[in-house]
N, C-alpha and C positions, 0 to 999 in steps of 0.2 A: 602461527599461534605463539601467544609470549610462553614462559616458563618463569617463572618466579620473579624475584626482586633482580636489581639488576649488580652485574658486577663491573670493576674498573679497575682496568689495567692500565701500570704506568713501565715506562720505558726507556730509559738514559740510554744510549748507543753508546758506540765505540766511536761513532764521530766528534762525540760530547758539547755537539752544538744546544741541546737543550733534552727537555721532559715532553714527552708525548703522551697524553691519558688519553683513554677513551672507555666507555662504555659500550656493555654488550650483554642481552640476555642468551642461556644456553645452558641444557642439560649435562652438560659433559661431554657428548656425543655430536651434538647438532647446536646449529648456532641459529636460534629462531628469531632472534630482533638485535640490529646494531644501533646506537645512539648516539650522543652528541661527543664530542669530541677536542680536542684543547692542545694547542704544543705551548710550552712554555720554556722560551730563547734563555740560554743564559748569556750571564755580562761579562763581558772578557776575563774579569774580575772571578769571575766564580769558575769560567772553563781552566784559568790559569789555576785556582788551587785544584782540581783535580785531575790537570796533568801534575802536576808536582806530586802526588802521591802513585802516580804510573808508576808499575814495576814490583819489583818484589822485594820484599823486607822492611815496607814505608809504615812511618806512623799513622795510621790515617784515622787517628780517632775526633779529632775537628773536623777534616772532610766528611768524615762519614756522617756527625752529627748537621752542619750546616745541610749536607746533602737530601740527609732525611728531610728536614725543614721543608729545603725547596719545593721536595716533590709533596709533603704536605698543602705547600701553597697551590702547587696544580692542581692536587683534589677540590680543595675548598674551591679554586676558580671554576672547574669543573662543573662542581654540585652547583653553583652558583648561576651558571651559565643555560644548567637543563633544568634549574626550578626543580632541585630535589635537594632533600636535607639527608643527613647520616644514615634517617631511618630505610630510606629506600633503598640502601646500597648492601648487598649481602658480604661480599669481600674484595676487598686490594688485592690483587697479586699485581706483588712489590720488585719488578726483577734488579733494581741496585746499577751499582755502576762497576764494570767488570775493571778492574784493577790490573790484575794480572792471572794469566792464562796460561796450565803446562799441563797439559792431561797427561805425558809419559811419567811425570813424576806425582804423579795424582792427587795435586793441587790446583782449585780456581778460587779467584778470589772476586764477589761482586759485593761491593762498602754500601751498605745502607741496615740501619736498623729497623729492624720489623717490628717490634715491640715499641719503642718508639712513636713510629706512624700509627699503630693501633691506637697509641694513648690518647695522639692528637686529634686525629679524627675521630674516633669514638667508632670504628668500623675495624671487622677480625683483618688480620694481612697472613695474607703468604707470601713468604720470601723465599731465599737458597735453593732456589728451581733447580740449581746445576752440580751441586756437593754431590749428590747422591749418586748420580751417572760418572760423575768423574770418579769416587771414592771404588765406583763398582767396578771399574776399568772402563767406562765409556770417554768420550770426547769430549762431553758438556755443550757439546755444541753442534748444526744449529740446534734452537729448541723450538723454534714456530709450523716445523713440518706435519703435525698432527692439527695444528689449527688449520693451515693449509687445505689439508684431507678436506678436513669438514666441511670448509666453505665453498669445494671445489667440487661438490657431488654431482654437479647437474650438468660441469664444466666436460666436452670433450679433449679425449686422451690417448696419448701419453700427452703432457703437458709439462713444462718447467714453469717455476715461481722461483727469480731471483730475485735475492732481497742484495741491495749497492749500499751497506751502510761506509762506516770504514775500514771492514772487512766483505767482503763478497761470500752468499752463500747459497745454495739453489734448495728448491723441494723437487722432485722428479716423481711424479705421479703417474703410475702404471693404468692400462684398461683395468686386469689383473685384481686393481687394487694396492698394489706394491707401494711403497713408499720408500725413497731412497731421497739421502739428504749427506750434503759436507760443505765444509766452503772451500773453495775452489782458487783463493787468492785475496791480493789486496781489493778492496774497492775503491770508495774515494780518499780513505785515510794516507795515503802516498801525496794523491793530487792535491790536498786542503793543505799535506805539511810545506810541500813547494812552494804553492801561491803562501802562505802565510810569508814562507821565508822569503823570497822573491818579490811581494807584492804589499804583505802586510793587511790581506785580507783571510777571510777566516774560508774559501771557498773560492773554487774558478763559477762565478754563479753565470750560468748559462753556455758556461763551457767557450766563453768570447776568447779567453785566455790562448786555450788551446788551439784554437783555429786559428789563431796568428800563426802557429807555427807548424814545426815538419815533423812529422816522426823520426826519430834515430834509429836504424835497425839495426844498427850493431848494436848498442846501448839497450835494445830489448831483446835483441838474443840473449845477452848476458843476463835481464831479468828472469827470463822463461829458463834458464839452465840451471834449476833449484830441483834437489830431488823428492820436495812436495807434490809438483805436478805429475810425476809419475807414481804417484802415493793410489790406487784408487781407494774409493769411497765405502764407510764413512771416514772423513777427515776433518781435524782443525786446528787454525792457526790462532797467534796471538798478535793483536794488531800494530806490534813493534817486531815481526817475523821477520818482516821486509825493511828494506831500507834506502836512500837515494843515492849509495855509492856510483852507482851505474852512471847515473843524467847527471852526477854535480859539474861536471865540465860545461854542458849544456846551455845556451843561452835560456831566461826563464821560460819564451812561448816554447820553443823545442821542447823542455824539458818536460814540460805541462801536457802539448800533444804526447810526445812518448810513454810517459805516465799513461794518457787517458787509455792510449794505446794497448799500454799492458795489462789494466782492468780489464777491457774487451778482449783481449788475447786467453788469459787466464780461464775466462769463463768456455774459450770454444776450444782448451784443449779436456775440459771435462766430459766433451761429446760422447768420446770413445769409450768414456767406461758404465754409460746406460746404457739398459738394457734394449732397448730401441730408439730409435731417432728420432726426438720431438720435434713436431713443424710449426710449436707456437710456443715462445716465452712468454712471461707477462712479468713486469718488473717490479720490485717495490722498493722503498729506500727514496735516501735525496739525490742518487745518482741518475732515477727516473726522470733528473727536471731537465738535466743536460741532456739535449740538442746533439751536440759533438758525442760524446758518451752513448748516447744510444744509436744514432747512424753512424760510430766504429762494432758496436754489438751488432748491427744487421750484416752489417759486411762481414765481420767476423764469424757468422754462426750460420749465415747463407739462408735462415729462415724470417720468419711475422715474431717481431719482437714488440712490443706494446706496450705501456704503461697499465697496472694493472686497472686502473679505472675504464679502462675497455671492457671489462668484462664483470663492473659495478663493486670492485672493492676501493675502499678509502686506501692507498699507498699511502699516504702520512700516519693513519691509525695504526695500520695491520699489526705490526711487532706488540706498539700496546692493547692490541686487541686479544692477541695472540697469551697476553700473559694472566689477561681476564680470565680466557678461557681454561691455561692451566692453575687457574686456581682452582679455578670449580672441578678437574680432573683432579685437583690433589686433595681435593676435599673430601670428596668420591671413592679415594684409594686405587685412582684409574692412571694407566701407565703413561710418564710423559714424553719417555725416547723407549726408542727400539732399537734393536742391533743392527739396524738399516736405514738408522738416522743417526745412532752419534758412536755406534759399535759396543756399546754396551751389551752385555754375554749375554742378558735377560731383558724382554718388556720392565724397564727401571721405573718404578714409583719416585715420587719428591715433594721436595716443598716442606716449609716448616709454617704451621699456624700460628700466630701470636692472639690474644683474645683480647677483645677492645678492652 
């Protein structure tokens, strides 16, 4: 059964290859109809201005304004695409494009204006999903583990949902009910900066790259010897945490396999600190499409690792589906991290409304 008007969530990654929207109806609780759907690429041109505003202390007041724009065009393409106008959309949740990331010093920064987007589309937005858990002493991050919950009711458990953006992060869903969430390392944001610099591609797409070449094991010991992986959960990093000191000696395939390597490495030394042994992943992100990437995760984790559309979710949507959903939680006054998703002291509220 549907529940109300519909909502639409938009999504910039840490990959910053593009805008992902999607639609989804949902009480806050249960997610009872998903809908159409839309990625919109950006042009070298627009991912290069907002690497240029990576990091901390940047102007970003053009990026942030261009940026809003873009994802205003995603909507319109959007509405466009499922034959619905403004009227049928109840809210945006806006999650922006994360800049920079330091929850010890309890700053996150995600550039996009919410007030803004409300203007141009004529639709309410929530934005700054993450101020509020970080302000409160949480991580900010991940934030999609309570969408997760929701979609996975009927799913047997314990289970993980890793999402491979450019940062790596899992959901760890208990029988229990438990919900445990960090991320766990780099994902492809290592491998996309190599091939860019090595290849002058935005991506090892289908992970051909890597197969050319050999793993380095010394060169990944030295990656795995950071004292985040002995961090347990919750945790989170910022997606310039890491770096390619290790592999620059490396021919490009070596250094791309070794990379791929260390995503899959990262993710199985998080085994240890759930609280039982899940015998099935289910992946989401654009690291789900590589080949190579996912048969070093099987080897690595010794379990059924899958693309999450094994078990009927959209892995290109979920993140923007995920921020649909904490709109309508934040609309609701419903908590959107927990101190067993980003270590926040308190179930934390968030989100800031802007009114069309």
């Amino acid at each position: 059964m549907s529940v109300g008007k519909w909502l639409l969530g938009l999504m910039s990654g840490t990959s910053m290859d593009g805008i992902d929207a999607a639609l989804i109806k949902s009480d806050g609780y249960r997610v009872t109809e998903t809908g159409m759907t839309l990625s919109y690429n950006y042009s070298p041109e627009q991912r290069s201005l907002l690497q240029s505003v990576m990091g901390e202390g940047k102007d970003v007041r053009v990026a942030e304004e261009q940026m809003t724009r873009w994802h205003h065009d995603a909507v319109t393409a959007l509405l466009n695409k499922a034959n619905l106008t403004s009227e049928d959309v109840e809210l945006i949740g806006f999650h922006g494009q994360t800049t920079f990331h330091d929850p010890s010093r309890r700053i996150t920064v995600q550039i996009g204006n919410g007030d803004l987007l409300a203007k141009l589309s004529g639709i309410p937005v929530v934005n700054d999903f993450r101020k509020a858990d970080v302000a409160a002493g949480g991580e900010g991050a991940p934030f999609a583990p309570l969408y997760h919950q929701a979609l996975a009711q009927d799913l047997e458990k314990p289970l993980v949902v890793l999402n491979i953006g450019g940062v790596s992060n899992i959901t760890y869903l208990d029988p229990d009910g438990t919900v445990l969430a960090c991320d766990t390392g780099p994902g492809n944001g290592l491998i996309d900066d190599w091939v860019e610099k090595h290849f002058g591609q935005a991506m090892d797409e289908g992970g051909k790259i890597a197969a050319k070449g050999t793993v380095n094991t010394a060169a990944l010991d030295v990656m795995l010897d950071k004292p985040f992986f002995d961090q347990a959960p919750p945790k989170s990093l910022d997606r310039y945490d890491f770096n390619l000191d290790a592999v620059q000696n490396l021919n490009p395939e070596d250094g791309a396999a070794t990379l791929t390597a260390f995503t899959a490495a990262v993710n199985a030394k998080i085994v240890g600190f759930l609280p039982k042994r899940p015998e099935r992943w289910v992946v989401t992100g654009g690291g789900r499409h590589n080949p190579v990437l996912m048969e070093a995760l099987r080897s690595a984790l010794g379990v059924a690792v899958d693309p999450v559309e094994r078990v009927g979710w959209d892995g290109d949507a979920l993140e923007a589906q995920a921020f649909a959903f904490l709109a309508k939680r934040s609309q609701l006054e419903l908590p959107l991290s927990l101190p067993t998703t980003t270590k926040v002291p308190e179930p934390c509220l968030g989100g800031v409304l802007h009114a069309a």
